[in-house]
Every structure is written in structure tokens, then in C-alpha cells.
N, C-alpha and C positions, 0 to 999 in steps of 0.2 A: 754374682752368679750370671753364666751367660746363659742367651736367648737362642733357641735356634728357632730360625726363620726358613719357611718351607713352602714355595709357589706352587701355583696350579701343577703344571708339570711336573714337578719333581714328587707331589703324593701320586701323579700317575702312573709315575714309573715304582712309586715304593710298593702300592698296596695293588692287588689283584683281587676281579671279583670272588673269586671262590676263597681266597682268604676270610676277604669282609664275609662273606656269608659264616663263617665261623667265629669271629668277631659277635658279630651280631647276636648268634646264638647264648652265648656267653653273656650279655649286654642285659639281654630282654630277660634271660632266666634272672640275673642280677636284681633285676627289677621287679620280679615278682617274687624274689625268695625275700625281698625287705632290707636289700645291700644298699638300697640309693636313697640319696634326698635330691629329689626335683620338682619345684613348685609348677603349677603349670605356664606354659611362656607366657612371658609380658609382652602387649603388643602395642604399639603405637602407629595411628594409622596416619599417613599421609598425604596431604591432596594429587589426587591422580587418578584411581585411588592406585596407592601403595604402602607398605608399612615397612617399620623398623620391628624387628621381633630380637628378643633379649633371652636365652637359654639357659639358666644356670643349671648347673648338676653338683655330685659328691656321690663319687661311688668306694666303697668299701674294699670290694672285692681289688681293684687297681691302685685304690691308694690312691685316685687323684680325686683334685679340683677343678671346675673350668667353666665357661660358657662361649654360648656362639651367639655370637652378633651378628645380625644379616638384613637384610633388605630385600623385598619381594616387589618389585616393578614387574607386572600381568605386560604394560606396554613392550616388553622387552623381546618380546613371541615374536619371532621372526624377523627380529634383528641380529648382529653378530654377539651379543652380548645374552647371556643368561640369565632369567630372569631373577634367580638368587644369586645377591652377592654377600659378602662379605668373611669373617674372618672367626676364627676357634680359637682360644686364650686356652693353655695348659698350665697348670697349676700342680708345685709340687705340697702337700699337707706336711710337712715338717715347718718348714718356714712362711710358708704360703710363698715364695717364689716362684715366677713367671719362666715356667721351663719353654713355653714354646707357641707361637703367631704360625697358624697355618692355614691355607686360605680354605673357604669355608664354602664354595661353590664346589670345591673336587669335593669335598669329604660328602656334601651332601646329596650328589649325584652318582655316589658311588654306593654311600651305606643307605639310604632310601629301597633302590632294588633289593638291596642284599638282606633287608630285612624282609621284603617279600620273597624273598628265596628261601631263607629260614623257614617262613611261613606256610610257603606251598610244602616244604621238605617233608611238614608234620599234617596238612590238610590236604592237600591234594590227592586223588586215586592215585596208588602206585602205576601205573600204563596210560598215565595223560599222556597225551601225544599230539595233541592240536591246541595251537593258541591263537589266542582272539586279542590285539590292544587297539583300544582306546585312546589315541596321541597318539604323537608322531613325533617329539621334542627331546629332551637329554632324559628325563626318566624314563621314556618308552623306551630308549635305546640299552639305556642301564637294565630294564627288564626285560626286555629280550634276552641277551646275555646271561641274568642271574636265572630264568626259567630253562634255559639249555644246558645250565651247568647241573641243574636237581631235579632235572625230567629228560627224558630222549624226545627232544621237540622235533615231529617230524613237518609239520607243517603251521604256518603262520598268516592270520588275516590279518590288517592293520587299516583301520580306520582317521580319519582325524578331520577336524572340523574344518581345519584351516586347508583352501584348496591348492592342491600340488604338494602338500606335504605327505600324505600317505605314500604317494608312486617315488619321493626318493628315497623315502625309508625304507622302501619294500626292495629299491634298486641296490641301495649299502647293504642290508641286510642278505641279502643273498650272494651281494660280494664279498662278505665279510664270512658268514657262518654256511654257505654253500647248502642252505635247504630252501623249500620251497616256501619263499612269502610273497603274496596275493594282497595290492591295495583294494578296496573296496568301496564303494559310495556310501553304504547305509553305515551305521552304527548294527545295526539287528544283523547285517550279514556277516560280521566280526564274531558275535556273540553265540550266533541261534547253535550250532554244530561244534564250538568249542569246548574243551577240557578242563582248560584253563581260562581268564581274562583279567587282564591286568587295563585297569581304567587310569590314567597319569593325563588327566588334562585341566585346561582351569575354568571347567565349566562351571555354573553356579544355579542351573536346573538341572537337573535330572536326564542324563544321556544314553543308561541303561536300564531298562525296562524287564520287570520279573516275568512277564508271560515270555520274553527272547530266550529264558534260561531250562536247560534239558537237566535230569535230572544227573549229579554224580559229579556236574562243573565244580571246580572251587575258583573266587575271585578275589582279588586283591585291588581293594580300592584306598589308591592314596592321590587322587589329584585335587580334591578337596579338604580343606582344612580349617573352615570357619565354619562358625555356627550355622549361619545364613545361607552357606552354598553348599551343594550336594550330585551325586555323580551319579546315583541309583536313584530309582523310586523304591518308594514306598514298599511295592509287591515284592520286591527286591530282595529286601531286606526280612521283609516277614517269612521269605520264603528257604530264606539259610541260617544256617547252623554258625550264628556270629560272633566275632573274635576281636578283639582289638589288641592294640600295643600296650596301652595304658588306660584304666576305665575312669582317672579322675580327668583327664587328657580326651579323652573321646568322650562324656561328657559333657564338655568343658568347649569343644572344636569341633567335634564332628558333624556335621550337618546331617550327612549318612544316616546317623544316629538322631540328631538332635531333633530334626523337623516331625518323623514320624513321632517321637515321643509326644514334641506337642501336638499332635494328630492325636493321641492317644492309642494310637492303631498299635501302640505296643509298648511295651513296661521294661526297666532296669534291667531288669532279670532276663531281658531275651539276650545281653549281653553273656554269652554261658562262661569267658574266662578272657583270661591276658595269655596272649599267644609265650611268653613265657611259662604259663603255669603248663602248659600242651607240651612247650618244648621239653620242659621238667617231667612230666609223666604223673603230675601233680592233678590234671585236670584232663579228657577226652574229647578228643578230637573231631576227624571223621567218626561214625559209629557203623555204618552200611553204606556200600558203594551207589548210593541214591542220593546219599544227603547233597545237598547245595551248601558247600560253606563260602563263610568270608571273611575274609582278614581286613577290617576297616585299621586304617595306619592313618595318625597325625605327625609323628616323626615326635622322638623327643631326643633330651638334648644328653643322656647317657649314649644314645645311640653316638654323637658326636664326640663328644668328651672319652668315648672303649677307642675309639678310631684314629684320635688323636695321641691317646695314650701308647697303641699297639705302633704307629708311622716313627714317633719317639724315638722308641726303642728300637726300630729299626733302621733309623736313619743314623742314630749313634752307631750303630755297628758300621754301616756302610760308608759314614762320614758322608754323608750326603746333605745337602741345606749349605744357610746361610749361617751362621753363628755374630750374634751382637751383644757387646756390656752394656746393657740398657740403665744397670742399676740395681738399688736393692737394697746397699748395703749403707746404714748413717753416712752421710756427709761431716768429716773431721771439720 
């Protein structure tokens, strides 16, 4: 059986974000209707620090198999290199054959946002219109993007830790999407007057703060993903109506979540559902246009593995990739 092999570029040309956001949606309901097996990621940490993370999945609904293998070098911020790299293994469940090697830095810069655009789709006020980020790097850009396609964004703050990174984001960004975005110095001045805030950075205390928050925001925090580090305080989080991708996964990852639990400052159950179960109608979302919600996201690896499966099939059509006999079949 052959391989098809599929480079950065060529998933950019396949997949667009208002696809993935439909993608996603489908991914995450998958996931709380009880279609998937996915253990939580295996991680292996390496001196730097940085790690190797390991993603299996098996989803029902697509019929496939697969994982992503990747590496996280924090070092990599502000080099030309992305701090995630590596690769997605598609897998077909008849034979278990290796349908398809596609790099794993597009798919995960692309379907990241797209699940927070899912997410805002179902929590956010319908009439957001001002947004606040957190970063300045490939996820803030992906969320820019996935928040303009499922809200009318008229106006944009963007902060970022790292200095001179916010003023080119705010310069591409308005040469690209032709609205009005404002770098900022504070963190609090991104936040205090926004709708929306999307946090994508690799802080490891606490960068947004719950008394910055007006009532009616919804937030989407994914720049965090280990137990130990975290992007909100405390107040933060007490103070919205919270949601995650996965509750064995954000248990398991989220520091969002995890540090305040061991604070005690709050219990399992402030967790109200899995942004699947919202997207299904299975569980409630917003309730009154006051609530503060939050979609805390670890990323899991169906989200990879829907992504990988839908570029597939698409690439088949368009004869697009590389195609290799890698093997498969006994050796006479």
C-alpha cells in the first residue's frame, strides 16, 4: 500500500481555516458523544527544557487510526523555526496500514485556533466585536483569523511579552484583515474592554488576571498545557462559566485548572462540561449575556488525527502530496 506524504505547505494550501473550524466541530462532538479512544498524551521531557509528546487516538466516526509525534522547544520563540515540530501517522483500521506522514507543525497551527473558533461559535455573546490576544506568535495569528471568521471583529488589542513582537503583529494584521489592531504595553489593557481573549503564550504564571475581566467576555485559553504552568489566575477562573476540550486531558494538563484545584479555591465540578457536549446541545453554554466563560483547551490528538483524515481525502481528489511504497505487505 502506498503512503502519501504531505509538507507544510501543501496542508496550507489544502485546508482553510473556516473548513477546520467544521472539522473541529465534528472532532470534539466525536469526543464527547463516546466515538474516540484517546489515552491522555505521553510526554517525555527533555533537557532544555523541552519534550517529545506522543498522541494516540481511534475515532469511530472516521474510521481511522493515528498519532502525532512532536516536540516542543519554548527556545524556538523568536527564531525562524516553530516551536512545535513534528509529524501525524494516518492509519487505515482494515489492515492497520500507514495511509499517510503529514507534517504536524501545519496541522497543529491551523486546528488549535479552529477549535477555539468552535468554541467561541457556542460561548461567546452573539455582537463580540472587540478582541484582546495574549501572544504574538503562529497561535495568535491562527486566532485572529478563526475569531473573524465566527464573530464580526471590529477592533483588535494584542499584547505580547516578547518586546517588538506585538507592533508587527498589529502591522500584518491590519495588512492582512484591513481592521483596526492596536499593539499595547500592559497585558490588562488587551483584556479590560474586550469581548473576546484569546491567551496563546508560553507563560508559566499567571498573565491574565480576573478583576481585568468585564462582565459578558468569553476566553479562550490555550498557551498553557502542563500541569505546573498557567495563563489566568485563580480569580479568573472562579469567575467564569468553564469548559474544556477533554476533562480527563485538562485534569491531567491544565494548570488553568490544576493549580487552583490544589488551592482548593475550587472543585471538579466547576468544570460545567466538554465544549463538545455545548457544541451537541447535550449540555449549556452561555446562560445570560453577563456570564464570563472559558474554554480552557489542551489540544488532543482526535483533534489531529479528524484533520489528518479530512487533508486525505482531499488530497486524493486533488492528487496533490507526495506518494511512497514504504511497505506493508510480507516480504516473499
Amino acid at each position: 500500500m502506498k503512503t502519501l506524504i504531505l509538507n507544510q505547505r501543501e496542508l496550507h494550501d489544502l485546508l482553510s481555516m473556516r473548513e477546520c473550524i467544521g472539522v473541529m466541530e465534528e472532532a470534539l462532538g466525536s469526543v464527547s458523544g463516546g466515538g474516540v479512544i484517546q489515552p491522555v498524551r505521553s510526554v517525555m521531557n527533555i533537557p532544555g527544557p523541552s519534550v517529545l509528546g506522543m498522541m494516540p487516538s481511534f475515532s469511530r466516526e472516521i474510521e481511522s487510526v493515528g498519532t502525532k509525534v512532536v516536540t516542543v522547544f519554548p527556545s524556538n520563540h523568536g527564531s525562524e523555526y516553530d516551536a512545535h515540530q513534528g509529524v501525524v501517522l494516518l492509519f487505515e483500521t482494515t489492515h492497520g496500514c500507514l495511509q499517510a506522514i503529514l507534517d504536524a507543525t501545519a496541522i497543529t497551527a491551523i486546528r488549535t485556533p479552529a477549535v477555539s473558533g468552535a468554541a467561541t461559535k457556542v460561548l461567546a455573546a452573539e455582537g463580540a466585536s472587540k478582541l484582546g490576544i495574549l501572544g504574538a506568535g503562529t497561535q495568535a495569528w491562527g486566532h485572529l483569523e478563526a475569531m473573524s471568521l465566527v464573530r464580526n471583529i471590529e477592533s483588535v488589542m494584542v499584547w505580547s511579552p516578547v518586546p517588538g513582537e506585538a507592533e508587527a503583529f498589529a502591522k500584518r494584521g491590519r495588512d492582512s484583515f484591513g481592521i483596526e489592531l492596536q499593539p499595547v504595553d500592559k497585558a490588562q489593557q488587551a483584556v479590560e474592554n474586550a469581548d473576546i481573549v484569546c491567551t496563546a503564550t508560553p507563560a508559566r504564571e499567571a498573565i491574565l488576571r480576573g478583576e481585568w475581566l468585564h462582565p459578558g467576555v468569553h476566553i479562550n485559553a490555550i498557551g498553557a498545557c502542563t500541569a505546573d504552568s498557567r495563563e489566568l489566575d485563580t480569580e479568573a477562573v472562579l469567575r467564569s462559566r468553564t469548559f474544556v476540550d477533554n476533562r480527563a486531558s485538562a485534569l491531567a494538563e491544565a494548570g488553568d485548572i490544576i493549580i487552583p484545584l490544589r488551592e482548593t479555591a475550587l472543585q471538579e465540578d466547576h468544570i460545567l462540561a466538554e465544549i463538545g457536549e455545548v457544541i451537541g446541545e447535550s449540555a449549556e453554554g452561555r446562560k445570560t449575556p453577563d456570564d464570563i466563560t472559558l474554554f480552557k483547551a489542551v489540544g488532543l490528538a482526535v483533534e489531529d488525527l479528524s484533520v489528518a483524515r479530512f487533508i486525505y481525502e482531499k488530497a486524493k481528489k486533488q492528487g496533490a502530496g507526495t506518494w511512497m511504497d514504504l511497505g506493508g505487505k510480507r516480504l516473499e
